[in-house]
C-alpha positions in Angstrom: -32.7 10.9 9.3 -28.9 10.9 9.3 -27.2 10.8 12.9 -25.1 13.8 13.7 -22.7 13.3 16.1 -20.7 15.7 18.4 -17.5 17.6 16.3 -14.2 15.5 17.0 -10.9 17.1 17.0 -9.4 14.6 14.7 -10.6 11.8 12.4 -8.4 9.4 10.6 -9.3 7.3 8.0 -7.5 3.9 7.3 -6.2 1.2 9.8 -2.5 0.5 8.1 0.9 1.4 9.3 0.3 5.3 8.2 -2.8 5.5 10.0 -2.4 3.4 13.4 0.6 5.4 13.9 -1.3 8.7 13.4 -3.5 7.3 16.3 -1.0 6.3 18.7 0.3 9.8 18.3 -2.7 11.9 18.5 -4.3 9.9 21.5 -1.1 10.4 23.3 -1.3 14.5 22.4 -5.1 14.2 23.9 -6.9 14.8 20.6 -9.2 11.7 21.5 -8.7 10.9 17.6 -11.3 8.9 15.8 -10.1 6.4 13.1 -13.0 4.7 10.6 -10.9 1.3 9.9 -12.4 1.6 6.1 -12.6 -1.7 3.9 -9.2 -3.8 4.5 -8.8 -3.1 8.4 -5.0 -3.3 8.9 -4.3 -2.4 5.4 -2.4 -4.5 3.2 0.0 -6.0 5.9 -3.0 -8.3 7.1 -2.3 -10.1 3.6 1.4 -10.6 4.4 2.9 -13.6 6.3 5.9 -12.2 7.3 8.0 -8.8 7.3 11.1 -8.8 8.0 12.4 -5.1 7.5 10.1 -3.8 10.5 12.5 -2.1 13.1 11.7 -3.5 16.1 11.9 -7.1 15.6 14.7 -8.7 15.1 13.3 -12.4 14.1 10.6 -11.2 12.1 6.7 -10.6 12.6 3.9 -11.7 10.5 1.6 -9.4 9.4 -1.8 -9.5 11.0 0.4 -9.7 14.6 2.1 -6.7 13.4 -0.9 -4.8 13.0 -2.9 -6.0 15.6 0.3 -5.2 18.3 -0.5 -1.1 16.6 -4.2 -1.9 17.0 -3.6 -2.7 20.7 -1.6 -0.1 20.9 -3.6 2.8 19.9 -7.1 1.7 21.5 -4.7 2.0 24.6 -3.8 5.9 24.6 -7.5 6.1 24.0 -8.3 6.0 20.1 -12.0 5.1 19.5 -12.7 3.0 16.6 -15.6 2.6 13.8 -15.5 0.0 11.7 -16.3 0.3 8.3 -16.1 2.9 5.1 -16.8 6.3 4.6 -18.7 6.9 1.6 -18.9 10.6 1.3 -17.3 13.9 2.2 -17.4 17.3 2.1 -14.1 18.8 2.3 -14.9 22.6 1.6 -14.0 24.1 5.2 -13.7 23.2 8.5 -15.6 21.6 10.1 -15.2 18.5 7.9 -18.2 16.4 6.9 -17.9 12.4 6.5 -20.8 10.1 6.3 -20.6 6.1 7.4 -23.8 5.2 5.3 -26.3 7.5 6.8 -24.0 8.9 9.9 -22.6 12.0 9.6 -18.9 12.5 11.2 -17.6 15.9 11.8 -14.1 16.8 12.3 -11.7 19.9 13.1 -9.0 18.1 11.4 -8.8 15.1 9.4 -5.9 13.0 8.4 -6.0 10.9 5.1 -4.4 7.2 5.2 -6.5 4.9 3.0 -3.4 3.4 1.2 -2.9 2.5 -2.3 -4.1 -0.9 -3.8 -1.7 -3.1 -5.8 -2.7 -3.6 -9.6 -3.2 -7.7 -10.0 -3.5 -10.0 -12.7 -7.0 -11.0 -12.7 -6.2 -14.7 -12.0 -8.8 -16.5 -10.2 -6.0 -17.5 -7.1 -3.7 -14.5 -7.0 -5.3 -13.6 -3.4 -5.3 -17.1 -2.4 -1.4 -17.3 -3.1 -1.0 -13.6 -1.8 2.0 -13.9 0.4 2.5 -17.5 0.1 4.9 -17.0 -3.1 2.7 -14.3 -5.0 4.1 -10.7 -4.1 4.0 -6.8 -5.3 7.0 -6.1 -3.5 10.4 -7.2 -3.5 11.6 -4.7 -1.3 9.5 -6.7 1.2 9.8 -10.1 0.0 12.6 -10.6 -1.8 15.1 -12.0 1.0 13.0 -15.2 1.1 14.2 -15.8 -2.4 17.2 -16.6 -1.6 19.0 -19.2 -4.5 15.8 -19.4 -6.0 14.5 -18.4 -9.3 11.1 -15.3 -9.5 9.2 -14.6 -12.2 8.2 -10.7 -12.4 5.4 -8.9 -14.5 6.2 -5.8 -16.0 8.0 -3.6 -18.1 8.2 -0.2 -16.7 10.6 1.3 -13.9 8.8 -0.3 -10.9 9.1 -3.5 -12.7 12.9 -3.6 -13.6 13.8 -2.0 -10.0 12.3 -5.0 -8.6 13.9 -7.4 -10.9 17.8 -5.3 -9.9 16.4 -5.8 -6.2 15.6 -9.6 -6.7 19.2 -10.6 -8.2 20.8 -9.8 -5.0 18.8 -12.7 -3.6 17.6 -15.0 -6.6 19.6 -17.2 -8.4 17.1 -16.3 -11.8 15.1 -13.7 -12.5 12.6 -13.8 -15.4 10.6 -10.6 -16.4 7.3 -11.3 -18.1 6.2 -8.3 -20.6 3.1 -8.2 -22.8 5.2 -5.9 -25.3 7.9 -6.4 -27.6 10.2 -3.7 -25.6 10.7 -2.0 -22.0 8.8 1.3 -20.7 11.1 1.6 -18.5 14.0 4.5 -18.5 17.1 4.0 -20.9 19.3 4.1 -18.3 17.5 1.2 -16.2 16.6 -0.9 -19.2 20.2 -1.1 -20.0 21.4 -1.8 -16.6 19.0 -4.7 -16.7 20.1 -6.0 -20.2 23.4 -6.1 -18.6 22.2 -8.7 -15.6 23.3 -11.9 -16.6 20.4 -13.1 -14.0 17.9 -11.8 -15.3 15.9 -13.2 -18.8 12.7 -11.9 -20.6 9.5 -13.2 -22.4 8.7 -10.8 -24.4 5.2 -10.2 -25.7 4.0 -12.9 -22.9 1.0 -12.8 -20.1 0.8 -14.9 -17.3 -2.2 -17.1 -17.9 -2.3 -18.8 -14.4 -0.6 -19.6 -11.5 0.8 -23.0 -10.6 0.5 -23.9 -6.9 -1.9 -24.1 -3.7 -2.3 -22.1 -0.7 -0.7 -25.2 1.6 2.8 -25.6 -0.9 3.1 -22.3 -2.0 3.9 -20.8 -5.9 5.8 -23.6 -7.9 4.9 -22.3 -11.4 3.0 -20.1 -14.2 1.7 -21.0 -17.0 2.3 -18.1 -19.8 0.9 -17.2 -23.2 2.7 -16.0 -25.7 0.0 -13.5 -27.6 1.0 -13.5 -31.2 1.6 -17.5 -31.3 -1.2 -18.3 -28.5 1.7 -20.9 -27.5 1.2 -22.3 -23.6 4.5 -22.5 -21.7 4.8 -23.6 -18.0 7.3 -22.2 -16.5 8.7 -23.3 -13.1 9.5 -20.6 -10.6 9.4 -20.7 -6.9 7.6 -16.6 -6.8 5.9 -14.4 -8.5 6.2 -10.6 -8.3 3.4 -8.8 -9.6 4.9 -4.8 -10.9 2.1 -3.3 -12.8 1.3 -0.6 -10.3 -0.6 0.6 -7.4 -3.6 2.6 -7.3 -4.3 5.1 -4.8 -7.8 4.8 -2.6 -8.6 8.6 -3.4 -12.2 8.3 -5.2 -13.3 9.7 -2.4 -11.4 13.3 -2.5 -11.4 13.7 -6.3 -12.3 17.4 -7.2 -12.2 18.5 -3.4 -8.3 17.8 -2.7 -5.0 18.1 -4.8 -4.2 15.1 -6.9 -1.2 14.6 -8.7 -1.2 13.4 -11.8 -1.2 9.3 -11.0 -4.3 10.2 -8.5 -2.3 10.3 -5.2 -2.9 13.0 -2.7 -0.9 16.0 -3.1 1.0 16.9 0.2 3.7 19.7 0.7 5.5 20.6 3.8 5.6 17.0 5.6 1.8 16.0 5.1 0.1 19.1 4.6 -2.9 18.9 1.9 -4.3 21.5 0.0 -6.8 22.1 2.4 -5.3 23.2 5.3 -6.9 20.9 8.5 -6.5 18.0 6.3 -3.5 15.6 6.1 -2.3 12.6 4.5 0.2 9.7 5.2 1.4 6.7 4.1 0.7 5.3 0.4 -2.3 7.5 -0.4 0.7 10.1 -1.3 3.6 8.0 -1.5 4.2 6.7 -4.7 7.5 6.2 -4.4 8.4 3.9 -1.5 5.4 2.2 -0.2 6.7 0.7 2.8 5.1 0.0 6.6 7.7 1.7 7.8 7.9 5.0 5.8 4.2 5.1 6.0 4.0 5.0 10.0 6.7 7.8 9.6 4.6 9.9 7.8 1.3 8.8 10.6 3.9 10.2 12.8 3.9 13.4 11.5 0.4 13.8 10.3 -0.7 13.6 13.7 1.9 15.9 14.8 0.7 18.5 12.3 -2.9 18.1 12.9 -2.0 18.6 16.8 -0.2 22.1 15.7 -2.9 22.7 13.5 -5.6 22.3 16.4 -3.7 24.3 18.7 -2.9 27.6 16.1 -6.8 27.4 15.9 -8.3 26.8 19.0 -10.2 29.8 20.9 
């Protein structure tokens, strides 16, 4: 028999940025939050070795410490954590019905931060070169590419704004495309065709990485696809800009999706289900940073406080 448990105030899914911060918030507002640390527990930032754009630290943290300073954080205003994945919901009304496997969670109000998971390669040691010269964000990453040359994968906007980003810091930048031209906007494309640092392979894959988890990236090997001809190429990184994909399986046909599969969210983090919220990269397609997605935590929890108070009694 499924185990019911009492009906919690709040319940937030995902242990990242977005939703650590959404704790630290609502245990400090007393709404004894729940959070369900779901599949990758500390989001992607566990995979990173170091970020340097955090506010806060001046030298730079590494990832897991990052998250596991949050972590620490919100277990002490009082959040109370279950670890693992939800694996169905029922969204209809209030109260909100989740189940861990057989237990059923209930909630007043529920905030939403599962994240979004980059698109890879395929290539049998992309994770085990994740963050040690593999990366899907330059934004992130780029300053440690200082003087050096990055190879990036793509051809649509993401992937030429991270090749602009990477020639303030590389020396070379080549873009890797599996088509003969760009998706990418007009505009873009031709401010990218005008970058003396950056070079193409058109109609190109990368067909494996070059490099070991102790040294680091030091090369791919590419294909080109009409000619089948090998090429390795020596590069000190590789940025991988093919795309994220939202974690929202879960809330298909019972939230708002827009029309790339994030959650839909108007006025701050408001779904279309009033109780229900949602932060961080789950409805940010745009920026996808630790930073912006704590912000958003931050005001999830906020709103889920009002929320609880404008319905209480």
């Amino acid at each position: 028999m499924p185990e019911t448990a009492s009906i919690h105030d709040t319940i937030i899914l995902g242990s990242g940025p977005a939703g650590l911060t959404a704790a630290i918030y609502a245990a400090r507002s007393s709404c004894c939050p729940l959070l369900i640390a779901g599949g990758q527990p500390g989001g992607q930032l566990t995979t990173t070795t170091k970020v340097d754009n955090f506010p806060g630290f001046a030298e730079g943290v590494d990832g897991p410490e990052l998250m596991q300073q949050m972590d620490a954080q919100a277990r002490r205003f009082g959040t109370k954590f279950v670890d693992g994945e939800v694996t169905r919901v029922e969204l209809g009304k209030a109260p909100f019905k989740l189940w861990l496997d057989d237990r059923l969670l209930e909630c007043r109000t529920l905030i939403i931060a599962t994240g979004a998971s980059p698109r890879m390669l395929g290539l049998p040691n992309e994770w085990e070169l994740y963050g040690r010269g593999v990366s899907v964000c330059a934004t992130c990453d780029g300053f440690f590419y200082r003087d050096k040359h990055v190879v990036v994968v793509g051809g649509g906007d993401t992937a030429m704004e991270e090749a602009s980003f990477l020639t303030r810091f590389a020396s070379k930048v080549t873009v890797v495309h599996r088509r003969d031209s760009l998706r990418a906007s007009a505009a873009l494309e031709q401010r990218i065709r005008e970058n003396e640092k950056i070079d193409f392979r058109w109609e190109t894959v990368v067909n494996d990485i070059l490099g070991d988890s102790q040294k680091g990236v030091h090369g791919v090997r590419l294909r080109h696809l009409t000619s089948g001809k090998k090429e390795d190429l020596p590069c000190d990184g590789l940025f991988i800009a093919i795309g994220h994909s939202p974690n929202t399986t879960l809330f298909k046909n019972q939230l708002d999706l827009d029309e790339d599969g994030y959650l839909a969210t108007r006025n701050g983090t408001e779904t279309s289900t009033p109780g229900i919220f949602a932060a961080g990269d789950v409805q940010d397609p745009h920026f996808r940073q630790a930073i912006t997605a704590a912000g958003t935590g931050c005001m999830a929890a906020l709103q889920a406080e009002r929320y609880l108070e404008s319905h209480s009694g």
